[in-house]
N, C-alpha and C positions, 0 to 999 in steps of 0.2 A: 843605426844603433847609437851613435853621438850623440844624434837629434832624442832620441829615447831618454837618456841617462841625461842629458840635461833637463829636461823636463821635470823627468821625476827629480832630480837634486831642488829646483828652482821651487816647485810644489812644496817640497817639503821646509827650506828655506821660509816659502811665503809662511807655513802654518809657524812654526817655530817664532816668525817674527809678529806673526797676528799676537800670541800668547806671551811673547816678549812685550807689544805695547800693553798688555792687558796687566803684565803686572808693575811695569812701569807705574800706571793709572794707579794701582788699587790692589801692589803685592799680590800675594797666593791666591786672595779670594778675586781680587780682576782677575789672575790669568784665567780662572775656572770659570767666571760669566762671561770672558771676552770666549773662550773656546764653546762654550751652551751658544754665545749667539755666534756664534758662526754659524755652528749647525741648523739655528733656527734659519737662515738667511741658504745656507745652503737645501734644507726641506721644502721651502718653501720655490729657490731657481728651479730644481730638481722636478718637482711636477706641473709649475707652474708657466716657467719660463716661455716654453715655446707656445702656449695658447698667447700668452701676452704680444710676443712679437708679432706673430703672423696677424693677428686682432689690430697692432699696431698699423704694419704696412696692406692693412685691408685684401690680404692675400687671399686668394679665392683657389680650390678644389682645380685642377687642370679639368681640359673636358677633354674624355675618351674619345671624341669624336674629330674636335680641331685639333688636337695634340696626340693624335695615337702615334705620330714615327716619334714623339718626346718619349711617351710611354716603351714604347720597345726599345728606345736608346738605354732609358734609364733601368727598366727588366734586365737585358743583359747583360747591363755591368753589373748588377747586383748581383746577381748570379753568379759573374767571374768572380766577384770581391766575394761569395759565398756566405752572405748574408742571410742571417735566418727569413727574414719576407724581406719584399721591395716596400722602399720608403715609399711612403703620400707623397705626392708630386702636387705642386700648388705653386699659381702664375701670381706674380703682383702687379697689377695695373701703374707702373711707371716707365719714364721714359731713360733711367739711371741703367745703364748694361750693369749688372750684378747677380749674384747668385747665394746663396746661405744654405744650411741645412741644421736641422734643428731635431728634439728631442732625447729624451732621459736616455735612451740608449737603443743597440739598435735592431729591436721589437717593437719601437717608438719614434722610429725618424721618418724626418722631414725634411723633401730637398725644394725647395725655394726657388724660382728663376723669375727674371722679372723679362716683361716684354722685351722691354729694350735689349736686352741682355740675346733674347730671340728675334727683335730685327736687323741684328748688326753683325751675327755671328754665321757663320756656317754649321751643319749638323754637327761636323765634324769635331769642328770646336767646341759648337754644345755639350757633345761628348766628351770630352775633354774634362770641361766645366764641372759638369754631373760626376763624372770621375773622381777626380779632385773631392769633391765635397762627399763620396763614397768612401772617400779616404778618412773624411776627421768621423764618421760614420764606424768606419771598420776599427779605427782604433779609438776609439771613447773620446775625442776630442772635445764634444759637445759637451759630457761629465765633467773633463776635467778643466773646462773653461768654464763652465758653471759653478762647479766648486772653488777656484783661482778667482774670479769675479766677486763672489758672494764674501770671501775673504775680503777681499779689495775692500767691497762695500762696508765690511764690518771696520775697517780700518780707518775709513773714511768718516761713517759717522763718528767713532769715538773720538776723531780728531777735532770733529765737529762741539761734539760735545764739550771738549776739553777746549777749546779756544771760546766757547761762549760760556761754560760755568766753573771754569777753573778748577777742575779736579783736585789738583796737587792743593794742601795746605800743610796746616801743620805749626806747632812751635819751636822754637829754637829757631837759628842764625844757619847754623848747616843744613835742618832741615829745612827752611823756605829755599835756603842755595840750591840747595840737590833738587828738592820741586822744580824751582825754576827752569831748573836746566831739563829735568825732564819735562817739565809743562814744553816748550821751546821744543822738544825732538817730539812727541806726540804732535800736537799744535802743526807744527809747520813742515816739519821734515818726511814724518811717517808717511803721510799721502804721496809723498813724491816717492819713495823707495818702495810704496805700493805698485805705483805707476810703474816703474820702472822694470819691478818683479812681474806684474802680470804682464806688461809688451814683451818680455827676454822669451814668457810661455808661448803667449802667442805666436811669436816669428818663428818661435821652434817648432811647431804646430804647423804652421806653415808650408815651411818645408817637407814636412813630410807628406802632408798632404798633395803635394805637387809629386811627391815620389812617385807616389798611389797611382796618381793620372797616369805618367808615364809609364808606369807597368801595367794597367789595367787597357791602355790605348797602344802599345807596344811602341811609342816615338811619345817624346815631350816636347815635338815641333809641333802636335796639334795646340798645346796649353799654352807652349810662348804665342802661336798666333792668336790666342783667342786672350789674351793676357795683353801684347798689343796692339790688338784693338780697343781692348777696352781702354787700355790708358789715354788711348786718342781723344775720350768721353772724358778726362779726369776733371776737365772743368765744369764738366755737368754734374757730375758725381758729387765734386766739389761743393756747388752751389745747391744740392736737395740735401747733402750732410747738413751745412749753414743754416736752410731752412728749418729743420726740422731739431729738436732737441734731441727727440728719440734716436733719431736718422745718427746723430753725433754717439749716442750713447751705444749703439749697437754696430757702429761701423767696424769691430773686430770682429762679427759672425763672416761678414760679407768677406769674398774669393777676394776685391780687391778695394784696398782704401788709398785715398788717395797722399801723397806724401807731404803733400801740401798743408793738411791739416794737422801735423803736428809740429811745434818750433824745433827740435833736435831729433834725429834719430833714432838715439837710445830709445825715445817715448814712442816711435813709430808702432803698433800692431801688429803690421805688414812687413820684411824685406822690399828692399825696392824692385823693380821692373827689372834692373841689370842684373840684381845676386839669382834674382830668382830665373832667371834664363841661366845665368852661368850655373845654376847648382842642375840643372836639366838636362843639363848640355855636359856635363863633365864626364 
């Protein structure tokens, strides 16, 4: 319930402060185009999003034939998780152990698993895995990281914007002052307090999503071991993130990122390996 209520606080935070930089920029009438493009940006994650990724990671259709004990892994907990239909199930041809699930909600979802991910693990853990992402599934996680995302990004451009064409002007001595100082927090700060607000959603997301496994698998020692395994992979994990732009850009969908690729904490996506065993374990 913690995990619930922060979320939605931190949600509502992020819009509050998307429409606070909006009138920073450009008063009454910014806040009201900065809030138009959100929703442009959130319309467009909302239908769009998950052909893009899986199109990304060249994610292919599961085959009912090679994958049928995947298929009745993942049937069943859908069922337990009492899901209107079982999600598309779809392999990704790498060697990265990882997992994701994806779509607008869940009449629309998509669970994700990459090979590696099924030759390192056991069923059990698979199970696990699938569970887990049954979870951001069961509670709109997908939504509402689509929507916290497409904020982000709205916040980003305008930052963007405003360090290459300087928004703020104006005449008078207090009015260039006052621009500057908020050119100076749009410009440089606002990305980072974006960053910040969508990591605090995600790790909360997170967690719960591990909750789900452990209830839907009745023990959260199958998640820690399939969670220590993978991290055994993190240097590999690591180096197809580095490769890949997208791979960097979408490492908050995935069950596990590695901790290495952020400089602080705070910026992490993920909980590390140890909160997320003790919160299983508790």
């Amino acid at each position: 319930m913690l995990n619930i209520i922060k979320s939605g606080f931190l949600i509502i935070l992020m819009s509050v402060f998307l429409i606070f930089i909006g009138y920073l920029t450009g008063g009454p009438d910014g806040a009201l185009i900065c809030f138009a493009l959100s929703l442009v940006f959130n319309f467009f994650s909302y239908f769009f999003s998950d052909k893009i990724v899986l199109a990304a990671y060249r994610a292919q259709p599961a085959d009912p034939n090679a994958h049928a004990w995947l298929f009745d892994v993942l049937t069943k907990l859908a069922n337990a998780a009492e899901l209107p239909v079982v999600p598309k199930l779809y392999v990704i041809p790498i060697a990265e152990p990882n997992a994701f699930a994806t779509g607008r909600n869940p009449k629309h979802a998509v669970v994700a698993v990459t090979q590696g991910l099924l030759n390192i693990l056991d069923r059990d853990e698979v199970a696990a895995v699938i569970a887990h992402e049954l979870g951001h599934v069961k509670h709109y996680d997908i939504l509402i990281q689509t929507i916290v995302a497409a904020m982000a990004s709205a916040i980003m451009w305008i930052a963007s914007m405003t360090r290459w064409f300087g928004i703020f002007g104006g005449s008078g001595n207090d009015r260039r002052d006052s621009g500057a100082a908020g050119w100076l927090f749009v410009a440089l700060l606002s990305p980072v307090a974006a960053m910040l607000i969508q990591a605090a959603i995600s790790r909360s997301r997170e967690y719960l999503a591990d909750d789900y496994s452990r209830k839907l698998m009745g023990s959260g020692e199958y998640l820690i071991n399939a969670l220590a395994r993978i991290s055994g992979r993190e240097d590999q994990i690591l180096e197809t993130q580095q490769g890949s732009a997208i791979s960097a850009s979408t490492a908050h969908m995935f069950i596990y990122s590695p901790k290495a690729n952020f400089l602080f904490k705070i910026f992490s996506t993920h909980p590390s390996l140890e909160e997320r065993v003790q919160n299983l374990r508790k």
